[in-house]
C-alpha positions as CSV (number, residue, x, y, z in Angstrom):
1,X,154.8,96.5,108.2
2,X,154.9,94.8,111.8
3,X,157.4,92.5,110.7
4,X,159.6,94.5,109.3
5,X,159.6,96.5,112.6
6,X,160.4,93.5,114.2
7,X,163.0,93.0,112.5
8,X,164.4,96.7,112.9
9,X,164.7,96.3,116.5
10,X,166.3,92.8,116.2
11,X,169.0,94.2,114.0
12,X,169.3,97.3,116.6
13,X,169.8,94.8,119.1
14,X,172.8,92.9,117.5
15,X,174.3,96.2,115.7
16,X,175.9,98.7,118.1
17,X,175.5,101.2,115.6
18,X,172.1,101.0,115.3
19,X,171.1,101.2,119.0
20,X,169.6,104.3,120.4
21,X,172.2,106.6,121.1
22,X,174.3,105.3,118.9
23,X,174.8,107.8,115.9
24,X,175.9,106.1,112.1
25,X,177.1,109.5,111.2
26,X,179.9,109.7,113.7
27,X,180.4,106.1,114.4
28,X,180.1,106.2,118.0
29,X,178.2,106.1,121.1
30,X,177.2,109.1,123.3
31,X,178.1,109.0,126.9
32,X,175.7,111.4,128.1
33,X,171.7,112.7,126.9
34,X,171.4,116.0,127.3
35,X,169.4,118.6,124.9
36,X,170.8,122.4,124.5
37,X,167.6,124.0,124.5
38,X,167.5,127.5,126.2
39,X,164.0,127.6,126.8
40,X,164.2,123.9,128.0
41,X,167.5,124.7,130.2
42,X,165.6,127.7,131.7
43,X,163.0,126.3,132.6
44,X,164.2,123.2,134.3
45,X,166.3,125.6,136.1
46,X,163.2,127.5,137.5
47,X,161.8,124.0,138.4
48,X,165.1,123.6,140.7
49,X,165.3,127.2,142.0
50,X,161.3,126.6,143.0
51,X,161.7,123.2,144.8
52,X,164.8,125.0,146.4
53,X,162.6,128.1,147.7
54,X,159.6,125.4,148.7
55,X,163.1,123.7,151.0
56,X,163.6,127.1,152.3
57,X,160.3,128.1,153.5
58,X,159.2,124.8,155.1
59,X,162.6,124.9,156.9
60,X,163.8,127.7,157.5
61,X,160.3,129.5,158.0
62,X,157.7,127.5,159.1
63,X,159.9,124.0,161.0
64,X,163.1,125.4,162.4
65,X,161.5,128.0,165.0
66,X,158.6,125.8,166.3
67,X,158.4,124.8,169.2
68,X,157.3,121.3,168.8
69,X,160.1,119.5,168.3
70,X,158.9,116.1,167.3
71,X,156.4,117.6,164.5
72,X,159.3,119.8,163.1
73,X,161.4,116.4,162.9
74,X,158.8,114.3,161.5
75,X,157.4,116.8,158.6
76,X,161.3,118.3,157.9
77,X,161.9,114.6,157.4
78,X,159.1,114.0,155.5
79,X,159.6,116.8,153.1
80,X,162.7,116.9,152.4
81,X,162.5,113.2,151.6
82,X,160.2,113.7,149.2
83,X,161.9,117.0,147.9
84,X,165.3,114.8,146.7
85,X,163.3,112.3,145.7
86,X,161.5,114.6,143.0
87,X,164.8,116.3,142.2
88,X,166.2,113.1,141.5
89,X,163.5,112.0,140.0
90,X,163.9,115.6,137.4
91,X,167.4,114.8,136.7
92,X,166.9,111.2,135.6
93,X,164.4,112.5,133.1
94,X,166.4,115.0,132.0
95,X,169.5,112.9,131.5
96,X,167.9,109.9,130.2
97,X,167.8,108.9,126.3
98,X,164.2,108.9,125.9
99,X,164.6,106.2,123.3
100,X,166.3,107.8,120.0
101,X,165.8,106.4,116.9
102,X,169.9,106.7,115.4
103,X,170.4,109.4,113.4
104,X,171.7,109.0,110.0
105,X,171.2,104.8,109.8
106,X,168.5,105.0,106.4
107,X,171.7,103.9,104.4
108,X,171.8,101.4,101.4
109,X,173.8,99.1,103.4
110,X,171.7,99.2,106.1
111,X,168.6,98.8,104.1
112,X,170.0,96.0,102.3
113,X,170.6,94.2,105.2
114,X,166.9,94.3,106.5
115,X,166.1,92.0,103.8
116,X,162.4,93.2,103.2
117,X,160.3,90.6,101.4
118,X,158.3,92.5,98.4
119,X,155.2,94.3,99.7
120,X,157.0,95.4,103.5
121,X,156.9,99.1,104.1
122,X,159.2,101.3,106.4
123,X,159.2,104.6,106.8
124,X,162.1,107.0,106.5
125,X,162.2,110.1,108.7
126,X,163.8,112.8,106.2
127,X,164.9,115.3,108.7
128,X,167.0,113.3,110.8
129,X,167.9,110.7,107.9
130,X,166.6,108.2,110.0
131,X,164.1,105.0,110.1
132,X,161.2,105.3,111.9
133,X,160.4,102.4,113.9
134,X,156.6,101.4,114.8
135,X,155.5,104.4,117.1
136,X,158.4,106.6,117.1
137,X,157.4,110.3,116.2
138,X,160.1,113.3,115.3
139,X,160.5,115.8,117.7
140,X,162.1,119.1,116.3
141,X,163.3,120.3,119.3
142,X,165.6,117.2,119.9
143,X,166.0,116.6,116.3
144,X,165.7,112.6,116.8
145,X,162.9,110.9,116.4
146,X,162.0,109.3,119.7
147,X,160.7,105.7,120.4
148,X,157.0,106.3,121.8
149,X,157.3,110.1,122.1
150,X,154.7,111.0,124.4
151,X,155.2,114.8,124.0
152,X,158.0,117.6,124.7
153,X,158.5,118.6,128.3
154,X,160.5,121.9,128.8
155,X,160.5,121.3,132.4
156,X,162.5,118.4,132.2
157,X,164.1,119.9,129.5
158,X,163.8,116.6,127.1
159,X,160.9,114.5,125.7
160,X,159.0,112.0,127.7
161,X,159.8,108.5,125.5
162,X,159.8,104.8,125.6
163,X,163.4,104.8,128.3
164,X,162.5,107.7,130.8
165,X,158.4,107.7,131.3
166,X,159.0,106.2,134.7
167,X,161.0,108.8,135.8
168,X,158.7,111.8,134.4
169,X,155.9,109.9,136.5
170,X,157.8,109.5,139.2
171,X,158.7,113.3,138.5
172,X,155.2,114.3,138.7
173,X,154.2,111.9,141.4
174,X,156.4,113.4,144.0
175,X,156.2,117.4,143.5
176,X,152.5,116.5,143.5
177,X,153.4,115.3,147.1
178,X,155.7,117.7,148.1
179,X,153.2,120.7,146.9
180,X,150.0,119.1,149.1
181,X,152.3,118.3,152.4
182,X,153.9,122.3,151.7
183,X,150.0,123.5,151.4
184,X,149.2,121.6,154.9
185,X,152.1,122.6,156.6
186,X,151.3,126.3,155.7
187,X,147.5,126.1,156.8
188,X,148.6,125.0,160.2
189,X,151.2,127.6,160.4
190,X,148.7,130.5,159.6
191,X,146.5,128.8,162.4
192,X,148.8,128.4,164.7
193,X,150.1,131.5,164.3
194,X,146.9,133.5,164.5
195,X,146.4,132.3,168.0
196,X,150.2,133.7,169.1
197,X,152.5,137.0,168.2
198,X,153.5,136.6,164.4
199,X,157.1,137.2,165.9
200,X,157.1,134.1,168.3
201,X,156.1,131.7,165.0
202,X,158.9,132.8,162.7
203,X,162.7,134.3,162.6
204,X,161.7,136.8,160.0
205,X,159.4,139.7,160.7
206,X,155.6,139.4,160.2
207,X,155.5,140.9,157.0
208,X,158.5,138.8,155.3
209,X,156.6,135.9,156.7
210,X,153.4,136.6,155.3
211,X,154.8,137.2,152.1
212,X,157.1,134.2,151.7
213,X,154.2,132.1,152.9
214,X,152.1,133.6,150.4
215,X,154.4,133.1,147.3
216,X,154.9,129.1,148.3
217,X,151.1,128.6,148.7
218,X,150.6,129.9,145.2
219,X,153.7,127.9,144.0
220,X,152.1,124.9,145.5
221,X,148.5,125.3,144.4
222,X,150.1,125.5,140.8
223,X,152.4,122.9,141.1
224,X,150.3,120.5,143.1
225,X,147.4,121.3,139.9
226,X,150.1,121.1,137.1
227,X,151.8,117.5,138.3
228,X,148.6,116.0,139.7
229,X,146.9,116.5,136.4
230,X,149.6,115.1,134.4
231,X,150.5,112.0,136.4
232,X,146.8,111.1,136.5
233,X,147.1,111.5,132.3
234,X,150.3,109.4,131.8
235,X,149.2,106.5,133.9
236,X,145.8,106.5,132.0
237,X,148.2,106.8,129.1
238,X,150.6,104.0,130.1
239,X,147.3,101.5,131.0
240,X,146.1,102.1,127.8
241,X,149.3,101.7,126.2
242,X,149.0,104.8,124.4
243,X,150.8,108.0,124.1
244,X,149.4,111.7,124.3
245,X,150.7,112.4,120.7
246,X,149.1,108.8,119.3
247,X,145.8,109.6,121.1
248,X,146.0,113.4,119.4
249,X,146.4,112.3,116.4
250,X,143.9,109.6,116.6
251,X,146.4,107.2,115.7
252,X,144.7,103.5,115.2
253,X,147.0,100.7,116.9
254,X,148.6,98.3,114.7
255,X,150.8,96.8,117.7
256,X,149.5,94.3,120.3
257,X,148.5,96.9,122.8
258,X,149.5,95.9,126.7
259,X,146.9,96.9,129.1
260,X,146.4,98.3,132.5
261,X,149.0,96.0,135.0
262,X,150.8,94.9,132.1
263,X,151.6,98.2,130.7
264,X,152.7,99.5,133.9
265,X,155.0,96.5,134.1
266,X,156.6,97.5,130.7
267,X,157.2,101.1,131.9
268,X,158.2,100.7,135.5
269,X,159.6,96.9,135.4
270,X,158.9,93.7,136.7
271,X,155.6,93.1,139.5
272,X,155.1,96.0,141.7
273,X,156.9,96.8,144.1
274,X,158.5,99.9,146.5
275,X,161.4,99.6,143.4
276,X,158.9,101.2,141.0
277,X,158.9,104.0,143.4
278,X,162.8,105.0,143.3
279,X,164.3,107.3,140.6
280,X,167.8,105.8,141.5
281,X,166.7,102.4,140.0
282,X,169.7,101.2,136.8
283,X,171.7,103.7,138.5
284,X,175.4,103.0,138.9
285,X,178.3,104.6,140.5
286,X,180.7,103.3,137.8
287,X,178.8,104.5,135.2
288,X,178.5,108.2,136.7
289,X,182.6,107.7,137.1
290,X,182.1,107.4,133.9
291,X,180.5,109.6,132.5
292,X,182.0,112.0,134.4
293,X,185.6,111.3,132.9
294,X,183.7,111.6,129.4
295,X,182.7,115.0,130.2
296,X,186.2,116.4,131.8
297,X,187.3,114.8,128.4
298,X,185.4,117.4,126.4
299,X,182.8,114.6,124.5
300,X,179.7,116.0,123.2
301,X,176.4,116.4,125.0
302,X,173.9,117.7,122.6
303,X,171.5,115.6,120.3
């Protein structure tokens, strides 16, 4: 069975109707990933509207009217940094092709042109009409089977795969930040603002204060929980070169696994360095010029 899944992604490499995003049902590619899920489209709004409010507070509450002018600089700086970077960081996961299997390619002509030697075995996904390459799993809210699905993130609004990991790491790695630095800053606020009047410490009266401040420590003790738990789980996932649905399933490998440095390397790309770091990595301004005429041009944006 490895061979012949070998030789499905050499064939998906010289076909461009059998590469991901590529469907053989329509005969074309797909200019943009995006998945029409309400839930999914809900809730990566909330995850926008809450970094937003976290941007408010910091600034607008806590930096803004302090009297230190160096600290508000440095820390507004700081977070807001990190705040574009996770939002960045949200939409390339989002609008990424997590690695699609193409939908409709289990054809006769298709088959016939794998040339599989008596004894080979590949699977056949029958509710996307697709074949399933080594490690690709069907998700049914996508309706694709994804190359190394590691699960189904409504956040992001998409599944976490084999083309956009980096990005849901990166995802997590920086509202994990951005929800620590917003606890800290609001700890030194209370304390600072214990010592003074309430109404010296903030533009808003003491009880709008207290209540904003409130709400984003609670935002931040869940986020910071939430993202810190599951970037610790797909870097442990990653260096073992295993994914959360293989290791639920108790899947046993029958690929050459890629461990620890070398699996990062696979995910993130070439040695380490600050570019493993930055969600705008691959990102071009042609290809958003493009994709942008695509969409004024009424193409399709659901899976």
């Amino acid at each position: 069975m490895q061979s012949s899944n070998h030789r499905l992604r050499d064939m998906e490499q010289h076909h461009p109707l059998l590469s991901a995003g590529a469907d053989v049902e329509t005969g074309r590619n797909r200019t943009m990933w995006f998945i029409q899920d309400s839930c999914g489209m809900v809730c990566a709004g909330m995850t926008w509207f809450l970094v937003l409010y976290a941007e408010f507070v910091v600034n607008f509450v806590m930096l803004l009217p302090g009297k230190n002018f160096w600290y508000s600089l440095l820390n507004g700086a700081t977070f807001n940094s990190l705040a574009v970077l996770a939002l960045a960081s949200h939409l390339r996961t989002m609008l990424t092709d997590p690695g699609a299997v193409p939908k409709g390619n289990a054809t006769k002509e298709y088959m016939e042109s794998l040339q599989l030697k008596p004894g080979e075995v590949i699977y056949k996904c029958p509710k996307c009409c697709s074949i399933k390459p080594e490690r690709a799993h069907h998700c049914s809210i996508c309706k694709r089977c994804i190359r190394k699905m590691d699960h189904h993130c409504p956040w992001v609004n998409n599944c976490v795969g084999e083309k956009n990991q980096r990005f849901f790491v990166l995802f997590t790695m920086y509202i994990a930040l951005i929800s620590a630095h917003a606890l800290g800053l609001s700890g030194m606020h209370f304390f600072t603002c214990i010592k003074v009047q309430w109404n010296e410490c903030s533009d808003f009266s003491p009880g709008v204060s207290v209540l904003l401040l409130i709400f984003l420590c609670l935002e931040a003790i869940l986020f910071l929980t939430f993202t810190a738990v599951m970037f610790g789980t797909q870097l442990h996932s990653i260096c073992n070169d295993e994914t959360e649905i293989e290791r639920l399933k108790n899947e046993k490998p029958m690929w050459e696994r890629r461990m620890r440095w070398d699996g990062m390397r696979a995910v993130f790309g070439g040695s380490p360095s600050l570019q493993w770091c930055n969600p705008f990595t691959g990102l071009r301004l042609r290809r958003l010029l493009l994709l942008t005429h695509a969409r004024r041009g009424g193409s399709e944006f659901s899976v």
